[in-house]
N, CA, C and O of each residue as an XYZ file, in Angstrom:
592
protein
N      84.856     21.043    -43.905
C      83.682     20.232    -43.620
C      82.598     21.129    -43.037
O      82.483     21.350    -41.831
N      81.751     21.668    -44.064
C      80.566     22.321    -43.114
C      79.596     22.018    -43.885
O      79.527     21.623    -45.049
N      78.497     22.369    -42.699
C      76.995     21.661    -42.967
C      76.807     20.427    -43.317
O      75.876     20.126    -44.063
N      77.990     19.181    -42.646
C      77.358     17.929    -42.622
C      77.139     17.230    -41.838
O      77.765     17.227    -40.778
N      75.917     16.190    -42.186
C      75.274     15.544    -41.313
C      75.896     14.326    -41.573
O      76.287     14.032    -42.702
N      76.060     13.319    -40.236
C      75.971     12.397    -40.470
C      75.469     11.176    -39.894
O      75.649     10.987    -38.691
N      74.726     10.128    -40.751
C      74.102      8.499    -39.971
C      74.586      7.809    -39.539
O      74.785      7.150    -40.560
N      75.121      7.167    -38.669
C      76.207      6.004    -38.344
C      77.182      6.360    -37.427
O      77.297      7.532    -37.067
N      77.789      5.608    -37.072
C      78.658      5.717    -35.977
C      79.944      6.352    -36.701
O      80.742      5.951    -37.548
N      79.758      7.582    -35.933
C      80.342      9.087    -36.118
C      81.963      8.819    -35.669
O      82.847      9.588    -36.050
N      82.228      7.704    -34.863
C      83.520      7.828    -34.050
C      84.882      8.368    -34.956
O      85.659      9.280    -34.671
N      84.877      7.253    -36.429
C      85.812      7.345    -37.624
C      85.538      9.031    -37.772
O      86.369      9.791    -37.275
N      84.202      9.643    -38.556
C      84.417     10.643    -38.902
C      84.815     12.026    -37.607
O      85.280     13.153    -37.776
N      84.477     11.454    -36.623
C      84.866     12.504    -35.591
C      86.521     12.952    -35.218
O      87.111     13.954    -34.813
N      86.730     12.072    -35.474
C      88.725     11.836    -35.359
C      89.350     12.611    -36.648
O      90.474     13.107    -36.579
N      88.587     12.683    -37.784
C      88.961     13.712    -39.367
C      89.081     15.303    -38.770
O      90.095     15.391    -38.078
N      88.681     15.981    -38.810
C      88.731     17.275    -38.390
C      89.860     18.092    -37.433
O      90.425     17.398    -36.587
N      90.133     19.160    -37.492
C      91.448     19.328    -36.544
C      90.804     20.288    -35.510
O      90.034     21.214    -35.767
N      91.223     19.932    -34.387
C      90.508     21.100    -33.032
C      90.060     21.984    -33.245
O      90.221     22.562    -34.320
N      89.177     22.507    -32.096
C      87.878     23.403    -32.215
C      87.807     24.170    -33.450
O      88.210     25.325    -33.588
N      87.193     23.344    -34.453
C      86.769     23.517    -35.881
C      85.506     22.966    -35.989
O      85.206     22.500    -37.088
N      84.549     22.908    -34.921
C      83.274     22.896    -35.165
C      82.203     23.346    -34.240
O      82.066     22.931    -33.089
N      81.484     24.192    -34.807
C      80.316     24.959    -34.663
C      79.524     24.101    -33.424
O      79.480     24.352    -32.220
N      79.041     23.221    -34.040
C      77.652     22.754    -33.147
C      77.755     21.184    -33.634
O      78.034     20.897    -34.798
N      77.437     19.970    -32.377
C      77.412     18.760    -32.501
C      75.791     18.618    -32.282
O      75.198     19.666    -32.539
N      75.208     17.858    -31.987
C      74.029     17.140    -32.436
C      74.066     15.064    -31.621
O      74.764     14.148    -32.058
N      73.762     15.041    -31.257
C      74.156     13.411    -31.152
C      73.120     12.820    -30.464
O      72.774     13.067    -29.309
N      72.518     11.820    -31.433
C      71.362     11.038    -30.946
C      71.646      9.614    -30.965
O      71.188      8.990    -31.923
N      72.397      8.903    -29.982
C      72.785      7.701    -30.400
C      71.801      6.808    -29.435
O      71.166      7.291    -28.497
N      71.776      5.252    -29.870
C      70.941      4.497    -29.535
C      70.462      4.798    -27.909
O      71.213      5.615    -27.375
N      69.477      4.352    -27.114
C      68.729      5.191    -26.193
C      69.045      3.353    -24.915
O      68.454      3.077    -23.871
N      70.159      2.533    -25.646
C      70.109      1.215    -24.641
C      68.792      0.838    -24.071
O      68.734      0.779    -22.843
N      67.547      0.529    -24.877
C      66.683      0.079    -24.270
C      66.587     -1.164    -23.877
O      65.636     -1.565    -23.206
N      67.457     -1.820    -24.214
C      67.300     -3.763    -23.904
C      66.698     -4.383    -24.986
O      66.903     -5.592    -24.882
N      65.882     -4.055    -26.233
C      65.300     -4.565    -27.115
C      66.099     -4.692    -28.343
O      67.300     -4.460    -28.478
N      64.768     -5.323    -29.715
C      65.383     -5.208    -30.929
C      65.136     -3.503    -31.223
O      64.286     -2.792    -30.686
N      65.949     -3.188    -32.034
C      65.183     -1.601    -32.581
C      64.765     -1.974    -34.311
O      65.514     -2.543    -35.105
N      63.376     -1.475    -34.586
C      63.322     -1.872    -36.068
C      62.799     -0.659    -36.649
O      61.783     -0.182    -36.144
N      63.396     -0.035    -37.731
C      62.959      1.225    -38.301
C      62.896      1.088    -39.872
O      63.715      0.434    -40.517
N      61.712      1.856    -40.475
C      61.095      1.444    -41.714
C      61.761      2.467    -42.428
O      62.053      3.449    -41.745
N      62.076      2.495    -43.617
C      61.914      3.825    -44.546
C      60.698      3.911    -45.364
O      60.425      3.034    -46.184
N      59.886      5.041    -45.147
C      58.866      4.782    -46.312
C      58.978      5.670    -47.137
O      59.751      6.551    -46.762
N      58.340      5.897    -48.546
C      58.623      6.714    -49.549
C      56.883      7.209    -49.406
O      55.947      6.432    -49.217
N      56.817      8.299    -49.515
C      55.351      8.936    -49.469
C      55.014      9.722    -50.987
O      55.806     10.269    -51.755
N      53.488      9.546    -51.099
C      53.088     10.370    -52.317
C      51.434     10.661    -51.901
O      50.579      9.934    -51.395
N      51.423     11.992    -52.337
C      50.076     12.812    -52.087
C      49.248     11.639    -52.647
O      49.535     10.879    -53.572
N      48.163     11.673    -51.873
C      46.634     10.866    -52.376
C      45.681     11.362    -51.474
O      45.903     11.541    -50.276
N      44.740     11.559    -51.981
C      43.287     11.919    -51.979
C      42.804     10.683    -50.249
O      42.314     11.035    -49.176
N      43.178      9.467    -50.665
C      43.153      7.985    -50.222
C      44.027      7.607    -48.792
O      43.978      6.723    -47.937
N      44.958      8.981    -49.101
C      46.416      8.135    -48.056
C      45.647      7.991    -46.393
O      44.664      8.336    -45.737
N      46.955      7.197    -46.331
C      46.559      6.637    -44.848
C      47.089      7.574    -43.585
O      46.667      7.585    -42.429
N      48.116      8.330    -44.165
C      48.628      9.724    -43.596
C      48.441     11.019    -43.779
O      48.542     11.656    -44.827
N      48.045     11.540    -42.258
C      47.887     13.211    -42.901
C      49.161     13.711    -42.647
O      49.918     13.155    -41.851
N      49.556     15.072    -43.479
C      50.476     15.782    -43.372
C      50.074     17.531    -42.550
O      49.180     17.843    -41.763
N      51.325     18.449    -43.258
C      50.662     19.416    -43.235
C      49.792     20.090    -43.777
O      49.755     19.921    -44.996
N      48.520     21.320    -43.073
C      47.834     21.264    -43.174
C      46.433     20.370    -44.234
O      45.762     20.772    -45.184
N      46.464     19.201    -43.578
C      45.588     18.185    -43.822
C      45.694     17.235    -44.982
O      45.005     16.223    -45.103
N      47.004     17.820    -46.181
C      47.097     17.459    -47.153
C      47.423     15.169    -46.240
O      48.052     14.797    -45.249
N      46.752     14.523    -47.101
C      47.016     12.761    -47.288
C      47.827     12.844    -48.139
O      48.082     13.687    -48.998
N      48.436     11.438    -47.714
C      50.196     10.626    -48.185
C      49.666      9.545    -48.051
O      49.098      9.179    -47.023
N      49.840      8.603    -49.542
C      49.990      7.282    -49.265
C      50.956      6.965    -49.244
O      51.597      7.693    -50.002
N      52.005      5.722    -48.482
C      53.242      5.373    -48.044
C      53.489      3.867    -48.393
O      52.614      3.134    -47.932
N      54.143      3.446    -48.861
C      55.064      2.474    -49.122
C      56.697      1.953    -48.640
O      57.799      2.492    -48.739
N      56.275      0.769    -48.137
C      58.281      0.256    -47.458
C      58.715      0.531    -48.541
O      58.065      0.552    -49.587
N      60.344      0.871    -48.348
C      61.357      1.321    -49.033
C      62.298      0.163    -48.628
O      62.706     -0.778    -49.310
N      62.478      0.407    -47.642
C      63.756     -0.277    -46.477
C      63.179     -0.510    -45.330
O      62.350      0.154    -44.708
N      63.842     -1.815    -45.028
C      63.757     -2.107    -43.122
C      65.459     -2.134    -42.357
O      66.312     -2.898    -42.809
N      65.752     -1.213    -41.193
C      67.191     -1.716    -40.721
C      66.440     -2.443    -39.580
O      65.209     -2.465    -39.591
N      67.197     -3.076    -38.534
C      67.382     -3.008    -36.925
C      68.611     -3.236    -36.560
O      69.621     -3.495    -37.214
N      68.406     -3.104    -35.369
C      69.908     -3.289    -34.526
C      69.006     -3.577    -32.905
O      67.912     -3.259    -32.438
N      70.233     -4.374    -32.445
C      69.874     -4.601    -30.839
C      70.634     -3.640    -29.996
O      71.838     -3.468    -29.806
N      69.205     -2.882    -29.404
C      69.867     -1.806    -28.300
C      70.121     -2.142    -26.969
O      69.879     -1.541    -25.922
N      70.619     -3.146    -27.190
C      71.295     -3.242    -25.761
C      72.817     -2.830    -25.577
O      73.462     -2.822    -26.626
N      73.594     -2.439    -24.253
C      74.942     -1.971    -24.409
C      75.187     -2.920    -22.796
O      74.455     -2.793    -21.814
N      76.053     -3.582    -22.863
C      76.731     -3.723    -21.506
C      77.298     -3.171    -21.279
O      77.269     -3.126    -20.049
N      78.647     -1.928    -21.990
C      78.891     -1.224    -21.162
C      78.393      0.157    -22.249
O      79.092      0.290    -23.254
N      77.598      0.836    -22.119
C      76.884      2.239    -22.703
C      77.614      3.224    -22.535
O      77.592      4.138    -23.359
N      78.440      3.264    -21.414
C      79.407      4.917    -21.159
C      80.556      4.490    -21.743
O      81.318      5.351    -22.182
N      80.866      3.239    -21.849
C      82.285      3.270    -22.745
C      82.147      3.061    -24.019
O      83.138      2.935    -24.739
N      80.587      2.975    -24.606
C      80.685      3.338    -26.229
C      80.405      4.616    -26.423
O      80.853      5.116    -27.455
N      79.645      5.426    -25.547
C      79.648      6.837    -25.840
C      81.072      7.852    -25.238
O      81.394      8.949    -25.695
N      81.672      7.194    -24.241
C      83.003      8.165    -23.986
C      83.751      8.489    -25.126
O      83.784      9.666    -25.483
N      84.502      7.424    -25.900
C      85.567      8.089    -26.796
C      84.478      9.253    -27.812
O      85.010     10.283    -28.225
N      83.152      9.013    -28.108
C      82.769      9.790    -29.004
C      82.734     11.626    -28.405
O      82.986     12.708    -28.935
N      82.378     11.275    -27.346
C      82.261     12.834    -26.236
C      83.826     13.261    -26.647
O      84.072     14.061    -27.550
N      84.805     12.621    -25.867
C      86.168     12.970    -25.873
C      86.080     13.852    -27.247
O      85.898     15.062    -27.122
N      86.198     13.307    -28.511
C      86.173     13.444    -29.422
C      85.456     14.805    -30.093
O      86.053     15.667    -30.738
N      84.626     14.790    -29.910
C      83.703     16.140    -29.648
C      84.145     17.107    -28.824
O      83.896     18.252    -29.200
N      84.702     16.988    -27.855
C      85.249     17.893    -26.709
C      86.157     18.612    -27.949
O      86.102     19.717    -28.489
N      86.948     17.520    -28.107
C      88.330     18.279    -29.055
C      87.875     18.994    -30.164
O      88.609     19.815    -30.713
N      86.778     18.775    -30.538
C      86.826     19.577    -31.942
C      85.658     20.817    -31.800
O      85.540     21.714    -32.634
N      84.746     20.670    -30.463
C      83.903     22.015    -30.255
C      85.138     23.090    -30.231
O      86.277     22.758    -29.903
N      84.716     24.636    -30.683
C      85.153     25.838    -30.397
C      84.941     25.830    -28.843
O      84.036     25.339    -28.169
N      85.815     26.374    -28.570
C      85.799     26.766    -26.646
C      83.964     27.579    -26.924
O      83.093     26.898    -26.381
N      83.665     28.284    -27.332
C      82.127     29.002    -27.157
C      81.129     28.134    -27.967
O      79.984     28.584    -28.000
N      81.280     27.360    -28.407
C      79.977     26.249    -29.203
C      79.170     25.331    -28.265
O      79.016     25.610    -27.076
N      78.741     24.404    -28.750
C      77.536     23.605    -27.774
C      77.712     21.984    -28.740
O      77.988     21.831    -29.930
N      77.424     20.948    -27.657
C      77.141     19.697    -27.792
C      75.819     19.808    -27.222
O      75.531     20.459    -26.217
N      74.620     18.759    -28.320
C      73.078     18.862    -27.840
C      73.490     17.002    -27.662
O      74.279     16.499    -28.462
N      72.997     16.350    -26.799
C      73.001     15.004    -26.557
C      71.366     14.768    -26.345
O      70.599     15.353    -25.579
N      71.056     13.476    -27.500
C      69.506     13.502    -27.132
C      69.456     12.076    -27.118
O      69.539     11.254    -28.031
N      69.241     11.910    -25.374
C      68.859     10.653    -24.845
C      67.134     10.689    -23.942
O      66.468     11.707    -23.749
N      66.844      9.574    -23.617
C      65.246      9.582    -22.531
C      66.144      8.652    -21.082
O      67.320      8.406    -20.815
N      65.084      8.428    -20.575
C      65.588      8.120    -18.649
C      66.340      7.073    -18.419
O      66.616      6.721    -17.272
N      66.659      6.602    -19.229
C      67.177      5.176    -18.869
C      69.011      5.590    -18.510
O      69.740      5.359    -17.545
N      69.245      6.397    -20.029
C      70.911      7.147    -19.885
C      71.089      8.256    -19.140
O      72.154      8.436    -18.551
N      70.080      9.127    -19.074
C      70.837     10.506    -19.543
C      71.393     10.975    -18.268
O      72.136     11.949    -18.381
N      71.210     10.511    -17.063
C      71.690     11.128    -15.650
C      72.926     10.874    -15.778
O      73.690     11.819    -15.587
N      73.640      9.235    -16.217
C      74.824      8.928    -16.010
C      75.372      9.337    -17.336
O      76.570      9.531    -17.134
N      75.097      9.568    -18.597
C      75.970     10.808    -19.424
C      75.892     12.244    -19.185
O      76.355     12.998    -20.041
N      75.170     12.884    -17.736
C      75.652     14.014    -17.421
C      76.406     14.033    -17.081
O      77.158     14.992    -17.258
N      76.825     12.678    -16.144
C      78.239     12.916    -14.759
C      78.959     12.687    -15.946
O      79.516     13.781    -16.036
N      79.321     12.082    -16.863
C      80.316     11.408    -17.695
C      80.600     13.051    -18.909
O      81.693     13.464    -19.298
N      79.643     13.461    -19.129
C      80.213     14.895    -19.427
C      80.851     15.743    -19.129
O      81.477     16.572    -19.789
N      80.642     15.475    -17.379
C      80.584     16.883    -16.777
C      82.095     16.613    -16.716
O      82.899     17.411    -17.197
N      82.515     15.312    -16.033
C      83.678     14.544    -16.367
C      85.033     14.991    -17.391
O      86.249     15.034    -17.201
N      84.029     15.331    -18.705
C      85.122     15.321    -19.717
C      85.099     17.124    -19.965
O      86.117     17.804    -20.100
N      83.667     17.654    -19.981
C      83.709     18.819    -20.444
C      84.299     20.063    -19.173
O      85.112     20.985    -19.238
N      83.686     19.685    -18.398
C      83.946     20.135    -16.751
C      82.437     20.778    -16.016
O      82.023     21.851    -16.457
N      81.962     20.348    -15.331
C      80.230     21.044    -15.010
C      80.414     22.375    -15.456
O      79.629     22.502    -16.396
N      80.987     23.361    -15.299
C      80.756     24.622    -15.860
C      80.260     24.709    -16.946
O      79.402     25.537    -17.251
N      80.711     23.907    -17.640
C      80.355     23.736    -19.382
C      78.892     23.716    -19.444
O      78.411     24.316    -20.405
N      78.111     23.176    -18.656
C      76.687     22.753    -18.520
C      75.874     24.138    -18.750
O      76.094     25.172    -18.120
N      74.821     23.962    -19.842
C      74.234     25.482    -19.717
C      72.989     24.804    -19.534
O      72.308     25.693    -19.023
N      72.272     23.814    -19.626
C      70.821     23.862    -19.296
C      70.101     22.332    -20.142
O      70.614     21.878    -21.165
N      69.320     21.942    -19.724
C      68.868     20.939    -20.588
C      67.467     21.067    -21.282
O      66.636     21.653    -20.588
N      67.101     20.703    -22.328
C      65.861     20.875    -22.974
C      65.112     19.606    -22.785
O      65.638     18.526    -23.053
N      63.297     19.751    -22.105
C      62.948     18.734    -22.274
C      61.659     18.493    -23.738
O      60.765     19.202    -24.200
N      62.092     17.388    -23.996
C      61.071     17.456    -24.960
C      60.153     16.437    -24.972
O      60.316     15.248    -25.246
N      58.732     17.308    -24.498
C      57.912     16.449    -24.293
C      56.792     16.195    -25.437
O      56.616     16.916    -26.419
N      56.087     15.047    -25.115
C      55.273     14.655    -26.338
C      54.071     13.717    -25.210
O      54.246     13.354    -24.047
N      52.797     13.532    -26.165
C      51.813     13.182    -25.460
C      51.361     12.240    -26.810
O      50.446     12.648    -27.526
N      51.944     11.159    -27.067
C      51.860     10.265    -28.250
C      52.325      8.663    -27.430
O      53.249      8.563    -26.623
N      51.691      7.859    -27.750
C      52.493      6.472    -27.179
C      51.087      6.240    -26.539
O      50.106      6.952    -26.753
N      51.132      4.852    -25.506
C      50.787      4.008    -24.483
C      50.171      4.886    -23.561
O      50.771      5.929    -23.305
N      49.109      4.664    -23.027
C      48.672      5.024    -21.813
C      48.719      3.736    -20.737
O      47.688      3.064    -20.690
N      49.387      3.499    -20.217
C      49.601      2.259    -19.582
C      49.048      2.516    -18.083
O      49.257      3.590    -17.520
N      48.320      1.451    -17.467
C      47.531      1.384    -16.308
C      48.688      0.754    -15.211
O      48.798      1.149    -14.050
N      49.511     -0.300    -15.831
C      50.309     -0.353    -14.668
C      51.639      0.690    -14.407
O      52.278      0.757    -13.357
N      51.874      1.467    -15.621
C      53.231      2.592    -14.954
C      52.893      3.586    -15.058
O      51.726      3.958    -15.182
N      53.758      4.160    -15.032
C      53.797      5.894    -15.884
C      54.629      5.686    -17.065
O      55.767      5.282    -17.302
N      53.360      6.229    -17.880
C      53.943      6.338    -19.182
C      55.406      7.451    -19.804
O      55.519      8.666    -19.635
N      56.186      6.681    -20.397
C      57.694      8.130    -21.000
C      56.606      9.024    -21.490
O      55.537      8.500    -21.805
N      56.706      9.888    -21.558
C      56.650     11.556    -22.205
C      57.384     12.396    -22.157
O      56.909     13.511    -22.369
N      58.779     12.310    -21.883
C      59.479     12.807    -22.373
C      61.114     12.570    -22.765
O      61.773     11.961    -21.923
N      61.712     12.961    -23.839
C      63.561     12.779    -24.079
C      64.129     14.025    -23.349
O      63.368     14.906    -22.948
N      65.570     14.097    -23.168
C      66.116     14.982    -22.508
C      67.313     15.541    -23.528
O      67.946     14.589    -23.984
N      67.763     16.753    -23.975
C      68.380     17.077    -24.435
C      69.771     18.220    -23.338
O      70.725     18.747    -23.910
């Protein structure tokens, strides 16, 4: 199994593989915001017209393809992401890396819950990734950033 990606709840395919037989994990799972989540697919094609710019400046006009959602809410959030960590634990190489990409709501209490399974040593550093896109909101502070 190399170089694959995969959409969906990874738990089934994470359990296939036999110990530290993998390189590098990746895991962006739902962010438990309390809402619906609704995500479009669109299919894009160059136009003169489009309503999107790309790179360097080239326009895309876009069309729905697909709509999913799902409700991100979790009552319990560390016990749908534990068995998947566990799981991952077993199949990283002792020298590889798990990237976990959550924003503020999770990510403090899936450090302790890592540190938990992997052991804090394991911890090499976190990436923040910030962005200046969204809401300027007068009554909070606006997110600008996920945590990796």
């Amino acid at each position: 199994m190399r170089n694959v990606v995969y959409l969906g709840d990874t738990l089934p395919f994470l359990r296939i593989p036999p110990p530290e037989s993998v390189d590098l994990i990746y895991v962006d799972p739902p962010f438990n915001t309390g809402s619906v989540r609704r995500m479009q697919r669109l299919r894009a094609q160059r136009s003169e017209q489009g309503e999107r710019a790309g790179f360097g400046g080239t326009r895309y006009r876009t069309e729905p393809v697909s709509t999913i959602s799902f409700s991100d809410h979790h009552d319990d959030y560390l016990g749908l992401l534990e068995p998947r960590f566990v799981e991952a634990h077993r199949l990283l190489k002792p020298t590889d890396s798990l990237y976990v990409h959550l924003d503020y709501r999770e990510v403090h209490y899936c450090k302790v819950l890592l540190d938990g399974i992997f052991g804090r040593e394991c911890f090499v550093n976190e990436i923040i990734w910030a962005y200046d896109y969204g809401g300027r909101s007068k009554r909070c502070w606006p997110t600008k950033h996920d945590t990796m």
